[in-house]
N, C-alpha and C positions, 0 to 999 in steps of 0.2 A: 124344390129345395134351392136350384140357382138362384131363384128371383128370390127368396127370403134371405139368402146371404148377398147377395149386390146390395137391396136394399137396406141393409143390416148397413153394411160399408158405407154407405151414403150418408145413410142419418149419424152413422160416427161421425162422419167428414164435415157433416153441417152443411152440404148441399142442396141449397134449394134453389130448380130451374123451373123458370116460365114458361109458358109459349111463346113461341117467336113471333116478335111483331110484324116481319117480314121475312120471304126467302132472300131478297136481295142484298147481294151485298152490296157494302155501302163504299167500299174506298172504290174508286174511280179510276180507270185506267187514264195516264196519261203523258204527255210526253215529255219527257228528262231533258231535253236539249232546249226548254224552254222556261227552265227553272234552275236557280243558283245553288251553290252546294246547300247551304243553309235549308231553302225551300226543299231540295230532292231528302235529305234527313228530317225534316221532320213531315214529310209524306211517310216518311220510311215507318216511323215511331206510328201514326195511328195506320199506319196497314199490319201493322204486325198484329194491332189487337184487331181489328173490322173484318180480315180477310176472313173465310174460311181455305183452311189449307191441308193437305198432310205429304210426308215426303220421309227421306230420312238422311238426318245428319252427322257429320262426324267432331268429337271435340280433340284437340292433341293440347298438352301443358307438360312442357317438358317430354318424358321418356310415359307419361301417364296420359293413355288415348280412353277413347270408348265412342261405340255409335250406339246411335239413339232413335228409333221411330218417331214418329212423332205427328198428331192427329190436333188442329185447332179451331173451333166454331166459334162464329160470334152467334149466338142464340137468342134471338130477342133483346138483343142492349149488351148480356151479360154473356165475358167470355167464359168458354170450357177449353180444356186441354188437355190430351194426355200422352205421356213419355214413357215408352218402353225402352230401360239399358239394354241393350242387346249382347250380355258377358253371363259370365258364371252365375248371378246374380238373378237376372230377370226382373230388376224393380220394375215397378210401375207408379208412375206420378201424376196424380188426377189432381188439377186445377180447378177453381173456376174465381176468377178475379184476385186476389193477393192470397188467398185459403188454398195450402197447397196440401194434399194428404198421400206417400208416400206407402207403399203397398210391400212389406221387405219379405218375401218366402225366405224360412230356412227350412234346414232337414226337420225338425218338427214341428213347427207352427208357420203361421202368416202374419208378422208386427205389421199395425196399423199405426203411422205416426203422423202428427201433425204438424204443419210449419205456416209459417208467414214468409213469404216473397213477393220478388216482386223482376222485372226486368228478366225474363227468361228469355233464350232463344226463340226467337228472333226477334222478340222485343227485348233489344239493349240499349234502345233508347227512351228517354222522358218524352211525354208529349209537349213537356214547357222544354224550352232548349234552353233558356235563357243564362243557367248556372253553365252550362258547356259555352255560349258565346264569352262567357266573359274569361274563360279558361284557355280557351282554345281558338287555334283560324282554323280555318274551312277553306279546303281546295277541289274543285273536279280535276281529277286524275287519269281519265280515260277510259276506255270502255273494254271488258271481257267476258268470255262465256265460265258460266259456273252452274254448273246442273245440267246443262244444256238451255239455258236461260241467260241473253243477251244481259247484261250486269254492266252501271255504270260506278265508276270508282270515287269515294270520295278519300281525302285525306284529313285524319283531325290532327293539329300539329300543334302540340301544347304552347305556351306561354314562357314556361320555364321550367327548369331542371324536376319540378316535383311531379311530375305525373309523364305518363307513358305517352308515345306515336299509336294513332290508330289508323288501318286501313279500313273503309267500307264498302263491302261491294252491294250494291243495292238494284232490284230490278226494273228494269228498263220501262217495263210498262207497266206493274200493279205497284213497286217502290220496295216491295217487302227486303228483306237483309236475307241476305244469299251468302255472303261471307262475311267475318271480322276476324281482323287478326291486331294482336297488339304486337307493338318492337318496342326495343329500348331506346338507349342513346346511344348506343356501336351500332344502330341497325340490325340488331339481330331480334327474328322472330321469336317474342317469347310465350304464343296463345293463339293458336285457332281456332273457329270454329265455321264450319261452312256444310251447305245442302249438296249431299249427292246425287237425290232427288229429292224431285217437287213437283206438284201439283195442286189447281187447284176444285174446291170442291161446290159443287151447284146444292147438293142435297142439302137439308136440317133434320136426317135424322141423326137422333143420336143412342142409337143401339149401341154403339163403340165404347161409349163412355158408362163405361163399369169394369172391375177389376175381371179376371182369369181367376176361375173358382178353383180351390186345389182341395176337391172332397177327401173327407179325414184326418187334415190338420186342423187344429185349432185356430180361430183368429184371435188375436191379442192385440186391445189398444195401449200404446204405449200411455202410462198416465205424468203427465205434462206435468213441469216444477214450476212452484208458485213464481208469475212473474207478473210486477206492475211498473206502470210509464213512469218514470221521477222526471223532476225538475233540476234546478241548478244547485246538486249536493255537493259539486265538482267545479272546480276553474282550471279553464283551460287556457291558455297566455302563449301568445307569442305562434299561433297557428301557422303553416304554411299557407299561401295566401291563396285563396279559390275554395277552403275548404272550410265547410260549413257541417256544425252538427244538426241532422235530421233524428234522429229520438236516441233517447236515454231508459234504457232498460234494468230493471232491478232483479236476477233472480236468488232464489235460497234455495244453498245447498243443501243436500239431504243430514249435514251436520249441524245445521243452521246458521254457518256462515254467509254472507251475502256478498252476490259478486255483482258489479257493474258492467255493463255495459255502452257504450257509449259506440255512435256509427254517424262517421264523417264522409260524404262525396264531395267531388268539386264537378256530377253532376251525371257523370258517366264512371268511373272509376271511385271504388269505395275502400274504405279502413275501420274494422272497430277496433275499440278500445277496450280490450277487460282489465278490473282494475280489484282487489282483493286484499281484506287485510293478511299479514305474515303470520303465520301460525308457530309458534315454537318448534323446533325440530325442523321444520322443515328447511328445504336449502333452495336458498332464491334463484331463479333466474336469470341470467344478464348477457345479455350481448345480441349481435343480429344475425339473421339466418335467410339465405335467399331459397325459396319454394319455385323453379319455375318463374312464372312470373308473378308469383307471391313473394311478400318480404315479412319477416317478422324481426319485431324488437321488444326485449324484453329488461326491464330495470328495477329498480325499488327505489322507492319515493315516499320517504314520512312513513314507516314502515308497511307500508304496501307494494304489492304484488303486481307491475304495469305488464300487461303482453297486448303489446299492437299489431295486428295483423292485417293486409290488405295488398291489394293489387296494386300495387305503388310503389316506384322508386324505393331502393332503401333508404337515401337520406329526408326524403318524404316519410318515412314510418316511423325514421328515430326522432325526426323533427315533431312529429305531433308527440310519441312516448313523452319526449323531454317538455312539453308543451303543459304536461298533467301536473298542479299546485293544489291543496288544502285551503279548505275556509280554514281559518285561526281561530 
């Protein structure tokens, strides 16, 4: 009965895993004192996905923490990953390359949901760096233990007022990201996330990666709202500079209204845009609101409904909000 509900979960998930073309892993231990901050991050970015790993980390944003398991292979080419919250909750988050399928227990069933990501812990970084060099300088900053793993520092230190300070602690010998933390411009921390422990792993099996059976509830997949990629419905003018849109999303609400979305990085640090006509009665939105180190801004434009949201500076969020214009 366990193995017909895993495998139940999986083919919801859309999971298909090969054999492993080898056991070996492929990122390559090497030495940090002989590579620029540039080269030591973007070591960092393909060991998050190559290594095999597992440990467990903790996130804080604001007064909102939570720790998290967390189990990563690289399987023949294609990664697997899976995250256990460690709170009231108990989710479970099964990976494997951007297909990410979330496992939510409540008191009567198990929702099965589906999402698209991408950049999880401890991959925060792109393997192209290229969008962060032109955003950001790159500093070594010195060396510290984190996990009990010797950790070298880098600094990414923006360009200008629109985007946040990063700290990265990255390890010394395999490069993997050990911590990150974001600041503002007072220097105050406002985002961490870092390993309390870590390990890494020689094995390829993968018995681990299937959900926690909870015989007697139900499972329910959540059924997903119509959504397709659009082109340019929207002009966007006058953008904050480094920040580039990467897709345009369309979906319809269960009224059959259609909302936009739209999602801008300058390469590390992201914002989308939802964007919705005004419905009679209802009462618009407007002003900014700081989340931690979230910011939101929200307006009306051409009788639409703008709310910007993202890990960005607030005058970075109202500057794109106000960035959103109509074809005529």
């Amino acid at each position: 009965m366990r193995s017909v509900v895993v495998g139940l979960v999986l083919m919801m998930a859309g999971f298909v895993l090969v054999s492993p073309v080898s056991a070996e892993v492929s990122a390559k231990p090497q030495n940090n004192g002989l590579l620029d901050a540039w080269q030591i991050l973007e070591k960092s970015a393909y060991a998050a996905r190559e290594l095999n790993y597992e440990g467990q980390f903790s996130y804080v944003n604001g007064e909102n923490s939570r720790i998290v398991d967390i189990k990563h292979m690289n399987y023949g080419g294609h990664e697997v990953a899976r995250n256990i919250v460690l709170n009231d909750s108990n989710r479970e988050v099964f990976s494997q390359g951007n297909d990410i399928v979330i496992v939510q227990p409540t008191n009567k069933n198990v929702m099965i949901k589906k999402r698209r990501g991408k950049n999880l812990f401890p991959a925060m970084l792109p393997t192209n760096l290229n969008l962060i060099k032109q955003n950001y300088k790159a500093f070594i900053a010195g060396k510290e233990t984190v996990a009990d793993r010797e950790a070298t520092i880098v600094e990414l230190v923006p360009n200008d007022a629109y985007r946040y300070r990063y700290m990265v602690w990255t390890d010394a010998k395999f490069g993997l990201i050990l911590k990150m933390t974001l600041v503002d411009g007072n220097n105050k921390t406002l985002e961490q996330i870092y390993f309390n422990q870590l390990s890494m792993l020689n094995s390829q099996d993968l018995n681990w990666f299937q959900p926690k059976i909870e015989i007697g509830k139900e499972y329910v997949t959540e059924q997903p709202k119509a959504v397709k990629h659009v082109d340019d419905d929207l002009i966007m003018t006058n953008l904050p500079v480094g920040y580039q849109q990467i897709d345009h999303i369309q979906r319809v609400k269960s009224g059959g209204s259609k909302v936009d979305q739209l999602v801008f990085s300058d390469g590390i640090g992201s914002v989308s845009v939802f964007i919705e006509p005004m419905t009679k009665g209802k009462r618009p939105k407007k002003g900014v609101m700081p989340m931690g180190s979230t910011n939101m801004c929200a307006l009306v434009t051409n009788g639409h409904q703008i709310v910007v949201v993202g890990e960005a500076p607030a005058r970075a969020v109202k500057s794109i909000a106000e960035a959103v214009s109509f074809k005529k």
